[in-house]
Structures are given as structure tokens and as C-alpha cells.
MARTIFI-164650 format. One record per residue (C-alpha): residue number from 1; residue in three letters; x negated, y, z. Coordinates in nm, 2 decimals, padded with zeros to 4 digits, m for minus. Example, Ala and Ser with C-alpha at 12.3 -4.5 7.8 and 13.67 -1.06 7.14 Angstrom:
BEGIN
node seq:1 type:Ala xx:m01.23 yy:m00.45 zz:00.78
node seq:2 type:Ser xx:m01.37 yy:m00.11 zz:00.71
END
This chain:
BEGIN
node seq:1 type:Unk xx:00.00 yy:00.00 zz:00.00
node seq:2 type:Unk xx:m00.12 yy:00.34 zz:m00.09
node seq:3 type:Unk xx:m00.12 yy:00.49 zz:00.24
node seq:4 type:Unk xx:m00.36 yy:00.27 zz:00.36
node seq:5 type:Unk xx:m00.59 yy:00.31 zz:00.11
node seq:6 type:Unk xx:m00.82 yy:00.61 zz:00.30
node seq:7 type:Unk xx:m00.84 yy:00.39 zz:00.60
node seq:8 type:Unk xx:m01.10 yy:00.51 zz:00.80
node seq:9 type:Unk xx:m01.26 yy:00.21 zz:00.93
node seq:10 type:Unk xx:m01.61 yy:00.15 zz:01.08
node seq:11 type:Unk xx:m01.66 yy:m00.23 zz:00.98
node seq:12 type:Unk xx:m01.53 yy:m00.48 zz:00.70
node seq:13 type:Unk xx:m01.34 yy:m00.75 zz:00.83
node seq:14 type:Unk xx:m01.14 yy:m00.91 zz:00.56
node seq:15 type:Unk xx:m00.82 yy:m00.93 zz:00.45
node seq:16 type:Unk xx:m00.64 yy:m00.96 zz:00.82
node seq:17 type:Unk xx:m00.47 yy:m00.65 zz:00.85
node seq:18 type:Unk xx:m00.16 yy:m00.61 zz:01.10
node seq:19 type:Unk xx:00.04 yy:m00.30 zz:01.05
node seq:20 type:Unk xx:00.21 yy:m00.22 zz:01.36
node seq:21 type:Unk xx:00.45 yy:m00.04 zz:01.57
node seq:22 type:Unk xx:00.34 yy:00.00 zz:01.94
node seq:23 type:Unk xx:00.32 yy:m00.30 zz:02.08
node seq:24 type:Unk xx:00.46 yy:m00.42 zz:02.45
node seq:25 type:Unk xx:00.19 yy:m00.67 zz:02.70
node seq:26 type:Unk xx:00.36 yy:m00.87 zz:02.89
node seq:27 type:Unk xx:00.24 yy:m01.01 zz:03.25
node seq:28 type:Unk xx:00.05 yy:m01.36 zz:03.24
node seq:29 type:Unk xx:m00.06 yy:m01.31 zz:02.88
node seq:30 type:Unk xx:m00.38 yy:m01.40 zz:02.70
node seq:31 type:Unk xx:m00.40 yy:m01.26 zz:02.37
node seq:32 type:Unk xx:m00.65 yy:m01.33 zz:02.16
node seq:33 type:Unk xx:m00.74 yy:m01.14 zz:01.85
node seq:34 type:Unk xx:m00.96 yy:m01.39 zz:01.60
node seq:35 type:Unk xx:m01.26 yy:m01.21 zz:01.43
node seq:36 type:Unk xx:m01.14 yy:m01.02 zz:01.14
node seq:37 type:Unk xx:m00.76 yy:m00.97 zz:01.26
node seq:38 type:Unk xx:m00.70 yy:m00.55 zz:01.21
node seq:39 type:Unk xx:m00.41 yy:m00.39 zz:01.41
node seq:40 type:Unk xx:m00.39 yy:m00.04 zz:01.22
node seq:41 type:Unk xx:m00.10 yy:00.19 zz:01.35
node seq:42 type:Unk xx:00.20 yy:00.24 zz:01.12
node seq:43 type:Unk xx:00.12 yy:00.53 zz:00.94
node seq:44 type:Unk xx:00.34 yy:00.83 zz:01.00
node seq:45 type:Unk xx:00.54 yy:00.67 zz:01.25
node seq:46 type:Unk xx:00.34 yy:00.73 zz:01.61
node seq:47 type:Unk xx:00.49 yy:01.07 zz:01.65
node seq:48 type:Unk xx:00.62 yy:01.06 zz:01.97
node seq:49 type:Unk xx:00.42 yy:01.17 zz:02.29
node seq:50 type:Unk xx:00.25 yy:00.84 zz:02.43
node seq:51 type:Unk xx:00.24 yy:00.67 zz:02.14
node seq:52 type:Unk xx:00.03 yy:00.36 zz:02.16
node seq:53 type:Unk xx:m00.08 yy:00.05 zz:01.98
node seq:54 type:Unk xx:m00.13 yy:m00.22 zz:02.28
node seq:55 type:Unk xx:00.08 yy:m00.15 zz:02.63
node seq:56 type:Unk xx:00.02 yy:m00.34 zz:02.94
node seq:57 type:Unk xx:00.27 yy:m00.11 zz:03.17
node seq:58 type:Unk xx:00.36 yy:m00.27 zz:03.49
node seq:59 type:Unk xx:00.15 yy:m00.55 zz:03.45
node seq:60 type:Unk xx:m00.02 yy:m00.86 zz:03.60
node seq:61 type:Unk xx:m00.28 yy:m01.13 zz:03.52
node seq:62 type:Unk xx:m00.34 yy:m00.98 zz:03.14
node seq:63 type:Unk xx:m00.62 yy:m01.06 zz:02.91
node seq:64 type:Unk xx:m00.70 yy:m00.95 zz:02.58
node seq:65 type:Unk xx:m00.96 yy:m01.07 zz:02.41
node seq:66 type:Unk xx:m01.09 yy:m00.95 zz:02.05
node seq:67 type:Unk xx:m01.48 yy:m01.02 zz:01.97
node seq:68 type:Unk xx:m01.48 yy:m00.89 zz:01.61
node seq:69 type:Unk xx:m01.12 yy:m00.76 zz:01.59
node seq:70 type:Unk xx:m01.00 yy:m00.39 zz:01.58
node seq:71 type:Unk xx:m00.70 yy:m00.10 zz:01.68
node seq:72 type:Unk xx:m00.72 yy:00.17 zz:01.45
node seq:73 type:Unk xx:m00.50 yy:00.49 zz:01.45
node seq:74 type:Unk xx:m00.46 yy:00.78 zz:01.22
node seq:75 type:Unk xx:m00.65 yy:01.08 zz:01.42
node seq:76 type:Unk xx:m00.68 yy:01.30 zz:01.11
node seq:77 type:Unk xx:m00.29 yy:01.27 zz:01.06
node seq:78 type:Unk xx:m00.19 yy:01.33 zz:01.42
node seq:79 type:Unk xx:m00.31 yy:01.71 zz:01.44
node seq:80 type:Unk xx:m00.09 yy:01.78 zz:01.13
node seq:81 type:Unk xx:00.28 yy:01.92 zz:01.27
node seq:82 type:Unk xx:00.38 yy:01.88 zz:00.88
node seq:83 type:Unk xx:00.38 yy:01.54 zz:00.87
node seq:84 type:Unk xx:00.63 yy:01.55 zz:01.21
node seq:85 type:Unk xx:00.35 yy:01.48 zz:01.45
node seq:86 type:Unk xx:00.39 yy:01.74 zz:01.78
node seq:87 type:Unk xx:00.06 yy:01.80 zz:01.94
node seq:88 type:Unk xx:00.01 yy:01.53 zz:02.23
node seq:89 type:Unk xx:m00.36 yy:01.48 zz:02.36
node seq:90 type:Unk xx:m00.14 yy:01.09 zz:02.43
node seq:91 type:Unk xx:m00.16 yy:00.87 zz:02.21
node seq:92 type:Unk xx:m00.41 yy:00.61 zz:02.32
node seq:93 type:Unk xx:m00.57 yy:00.29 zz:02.15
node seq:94 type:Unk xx:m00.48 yy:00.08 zz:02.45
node seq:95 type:Unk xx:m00.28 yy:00.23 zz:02.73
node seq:96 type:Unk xx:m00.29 yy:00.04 zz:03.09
node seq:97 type:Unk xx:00.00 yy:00.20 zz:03.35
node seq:98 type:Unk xx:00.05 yy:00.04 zz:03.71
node seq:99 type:Unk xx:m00.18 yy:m00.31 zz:03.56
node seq:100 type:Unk xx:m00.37 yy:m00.54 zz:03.81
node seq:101 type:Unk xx:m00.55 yy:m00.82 zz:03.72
node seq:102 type:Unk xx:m00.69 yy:m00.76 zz:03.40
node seq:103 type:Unk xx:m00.96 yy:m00.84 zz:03.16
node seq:104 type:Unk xx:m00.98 yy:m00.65 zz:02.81
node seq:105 type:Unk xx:m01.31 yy:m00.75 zz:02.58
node seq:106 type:Unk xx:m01.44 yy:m00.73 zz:02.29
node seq:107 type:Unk xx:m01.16 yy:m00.52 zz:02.10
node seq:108 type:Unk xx:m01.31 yy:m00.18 zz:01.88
node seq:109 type:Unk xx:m01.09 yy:00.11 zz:01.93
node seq:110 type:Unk xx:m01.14 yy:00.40 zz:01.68
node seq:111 type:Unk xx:m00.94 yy:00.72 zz:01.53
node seq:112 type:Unk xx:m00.72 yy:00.74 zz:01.82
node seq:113 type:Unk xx:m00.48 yy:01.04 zz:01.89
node seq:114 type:Unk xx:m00.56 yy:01.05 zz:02.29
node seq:115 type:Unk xx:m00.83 yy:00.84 zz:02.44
node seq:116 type:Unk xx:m00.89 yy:00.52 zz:02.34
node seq:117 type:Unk xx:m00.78 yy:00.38 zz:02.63
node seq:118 type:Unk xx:m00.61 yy:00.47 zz:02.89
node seq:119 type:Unk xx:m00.63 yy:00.31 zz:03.24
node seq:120 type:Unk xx:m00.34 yy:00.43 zz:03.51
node seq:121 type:Unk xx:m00.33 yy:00.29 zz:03.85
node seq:122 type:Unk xx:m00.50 yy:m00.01 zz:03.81
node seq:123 type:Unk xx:m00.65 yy:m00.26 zz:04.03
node seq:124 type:Unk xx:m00.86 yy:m00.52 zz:03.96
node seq:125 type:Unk xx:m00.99 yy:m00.44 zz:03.56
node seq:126 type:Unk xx:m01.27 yy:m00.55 zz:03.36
node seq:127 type:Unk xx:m01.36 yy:m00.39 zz:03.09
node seq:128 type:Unk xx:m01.65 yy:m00.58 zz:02.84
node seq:129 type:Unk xx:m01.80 yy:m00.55 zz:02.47
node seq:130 type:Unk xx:m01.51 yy:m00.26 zz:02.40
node seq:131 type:Unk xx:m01.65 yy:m00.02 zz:02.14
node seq:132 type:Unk xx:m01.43 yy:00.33 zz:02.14
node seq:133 type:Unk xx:m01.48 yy:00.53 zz:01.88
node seq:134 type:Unk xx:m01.37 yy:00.88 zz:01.74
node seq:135 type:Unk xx:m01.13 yy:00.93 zz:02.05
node seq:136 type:Unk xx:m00.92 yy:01.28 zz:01.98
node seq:137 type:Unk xx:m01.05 yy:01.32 zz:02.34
node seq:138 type:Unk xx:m01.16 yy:01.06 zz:02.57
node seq:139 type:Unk xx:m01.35 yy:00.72 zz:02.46
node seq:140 type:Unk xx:m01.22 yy:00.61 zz:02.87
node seq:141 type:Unk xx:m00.98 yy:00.78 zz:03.09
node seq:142 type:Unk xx:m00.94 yy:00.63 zz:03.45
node seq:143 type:Unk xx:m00.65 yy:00.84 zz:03.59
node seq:144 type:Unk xx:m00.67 yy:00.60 zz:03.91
node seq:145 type:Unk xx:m00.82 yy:00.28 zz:04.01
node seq:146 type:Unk xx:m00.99 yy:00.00 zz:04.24
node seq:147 type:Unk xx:m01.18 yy:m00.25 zz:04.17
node seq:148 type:Unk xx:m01.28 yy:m00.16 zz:03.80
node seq:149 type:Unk xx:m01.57 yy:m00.28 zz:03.62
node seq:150 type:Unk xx:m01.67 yy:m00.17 zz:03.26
node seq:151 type:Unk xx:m02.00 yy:m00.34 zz:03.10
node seq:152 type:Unk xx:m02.16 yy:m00.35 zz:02.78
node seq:153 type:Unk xx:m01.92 yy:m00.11 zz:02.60
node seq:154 type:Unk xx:m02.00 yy:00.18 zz:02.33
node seq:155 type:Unk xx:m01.85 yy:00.51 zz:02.35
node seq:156 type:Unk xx:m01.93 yy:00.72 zz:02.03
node seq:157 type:Unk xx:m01.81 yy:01.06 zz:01.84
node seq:158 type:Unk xx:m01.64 yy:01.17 zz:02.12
node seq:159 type:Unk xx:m01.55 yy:01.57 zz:02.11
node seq:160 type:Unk xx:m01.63 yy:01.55 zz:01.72
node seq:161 type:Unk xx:m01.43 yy:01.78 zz:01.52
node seq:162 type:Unk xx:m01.09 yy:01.85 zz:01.65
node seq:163 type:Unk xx:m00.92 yy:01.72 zz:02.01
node seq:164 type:Unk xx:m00.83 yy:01.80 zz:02.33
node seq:165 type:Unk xx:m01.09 yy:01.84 zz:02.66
node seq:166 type:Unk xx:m01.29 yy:01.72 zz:02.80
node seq:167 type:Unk xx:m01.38 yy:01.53 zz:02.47
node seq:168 type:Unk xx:m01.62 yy:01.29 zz:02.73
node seq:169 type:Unk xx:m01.72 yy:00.95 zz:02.67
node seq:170 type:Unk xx:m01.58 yy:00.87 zz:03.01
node seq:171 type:Unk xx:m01.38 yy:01.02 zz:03.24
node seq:172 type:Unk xx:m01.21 yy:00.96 zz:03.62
node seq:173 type:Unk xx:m00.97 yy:01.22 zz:03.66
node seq:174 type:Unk xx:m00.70 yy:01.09 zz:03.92
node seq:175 type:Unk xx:m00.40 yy:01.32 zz:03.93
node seq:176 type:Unk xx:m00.37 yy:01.33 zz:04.30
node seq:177 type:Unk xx:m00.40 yy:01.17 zz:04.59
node seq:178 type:Unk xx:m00.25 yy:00.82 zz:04.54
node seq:179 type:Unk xx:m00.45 yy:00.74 zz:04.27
node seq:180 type:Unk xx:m00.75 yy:00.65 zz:04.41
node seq:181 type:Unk xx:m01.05 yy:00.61 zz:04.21
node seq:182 type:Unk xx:m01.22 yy:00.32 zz:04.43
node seq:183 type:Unk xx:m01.50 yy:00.08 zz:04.35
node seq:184 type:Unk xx:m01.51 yy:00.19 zz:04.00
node seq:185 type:Unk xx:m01.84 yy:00.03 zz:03.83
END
């Protein structure tokens, strides 16, 4: 299809592509991604505020596991009000809300319209072999959390070009006081 034909992408993998709506995690799920699969957003259709591809709200005992496989979004769209996008600094890769138990490796992120991922009052996360990329403003946001561990990840292009502040490769920036930002490795 034509509108995929500018894909930004930062690796061949094959004819695997997956174009998707957001899609919902459920508690006690493994997903694995094979190497090669491709989840691109639907284009034109992540308009509204918190749009996302992968969700793990309200969560437990997740893992998602993608050595090889990617999420790619549509950053150069999303800052154009003419194609019916409104400005959100939220729309994340991967976005983690009230999640405990959790392991999420291997996966590249890239060309998001909000961080890459997201993590919200979580407890108990592992983060391994992500690679964010070209975040509209954060490669990592932890906006709360115990017990976190990120290893062996690549942040890159962060505040390149247009987004929204802080533009970091990582950022802990707990709203208020019950989200803690504990143990966080």
C-alpha cells in the first residue's frame, strides 16, 4: 500500500509487517514477537491523545519478548494538525499503567509520537536489549516505580528535530507523591 511506502525504518526485516491499531496486554501473557515480525501503526489513525501501539494497563505477570522484531509509529505525521492529528507529547511505542511483574526485551521502538515507552506505576519491571529510537520526546519515561531494572538497552536521536521536553534518553519524573520512584536500576 502506498502509504507505507516512506516507512521510515532502521533495519530490514522481511516481509512480516503487521499494521495495527493500538493494541490491549492482557495479564499472564507471554508474547513473543519472531525475528522479522514488524508492528507499524496504522497510518493516520493514532490521532487521539494516548495513542499507543502495545498496552499493558492494569496489569500482572506480562512478558513480551521480541529479539529482532519492531514498533514503528509515524513521528513526522503526528506534528501535522492537517492530517487530524492534535498535538499530544502521548503517544508512546509501549505504554505500561499500574503493571507489576513484568519483563519487556528485545523489542526496537522507533518514530514514536511521545516516548517510546512509557512506564506508570509499576513494580517489579525488567527492561532488556530494548533499542528506542527517534522518540518525539523521551527514549524512557518512569513516571513512578519500584523494583525496576533496565539493561543493555540503546537510546538514540532523542531531542532531534521537532518534540516536546525534555527530549532525554531517560527520564524519572514521578508526578507526585505516590508514585515513588524506588529501587530503580
Amino acid at each position: 500500500d502506498d502509504s507505507y511506502a516512506d516507512c521510515p525504518t532502521s533495519q530490514s526485516t522481511g516481509d512480516h509487517k503487521w499494521i495495527t491499531l493500538p493494541l490491549q496486554v492482557r495479564s499472564n501473557t507471554v508474547l513473543t514477537f519472531q525475528v522479522g515480525v514488524q508492528l507499524w501503526a496504522k497510518r493516520w489513525e493514532y490521532t487521539a491523545h494516548r495513542s499507543t501501539v502495545l498496552n499493558l494497563e492494569y496489569v500482572s505477570n506480562v512478558d513480551i519478548i521480541g529479539y529482532g522484531a519492531i514498533v514503528q509509529m509515524w513521528k513526522q505525521d503526528y506534528a501535522r494538525p492537517e492530517l487530524g492529528y492534535k498535538f499530544s507529547e502521548a503517544r508512546p511505542g509501549l505504554w505500561v499503567v499500574d503493571a507489576t511483574d513484568m519483563v519487556i526485551s528485545g523489542l526496537a521502538i522507533s518514530n514514536t509520537g511521545g516516548d517510546c515507552v512509557e512506564l506508570v506505576n509499576v513494580q517489579r519491571a525488567h527492561l532488556s536489549g530494548l533499542t528506542l529510537d527517534n522518540a518525539w520526546r523521551n527514549a524512557l519515561s518512569i513516571v513512578g516505580g519500584i523494583d525496576v531494572l533496565v539493561e543493555g538497552c540503546t537510546f538514540s536521536n532523542t531531542g532531534q528535530g521537532q518534540g516536546t521536553a525534555p527530549m532525554n534518553a531517560v527520564d524519572i519524573e514521578p508526578d507526585d507523591q505516590i508514585q515513588p520512584s524506588v529501587n530503580l536500576t
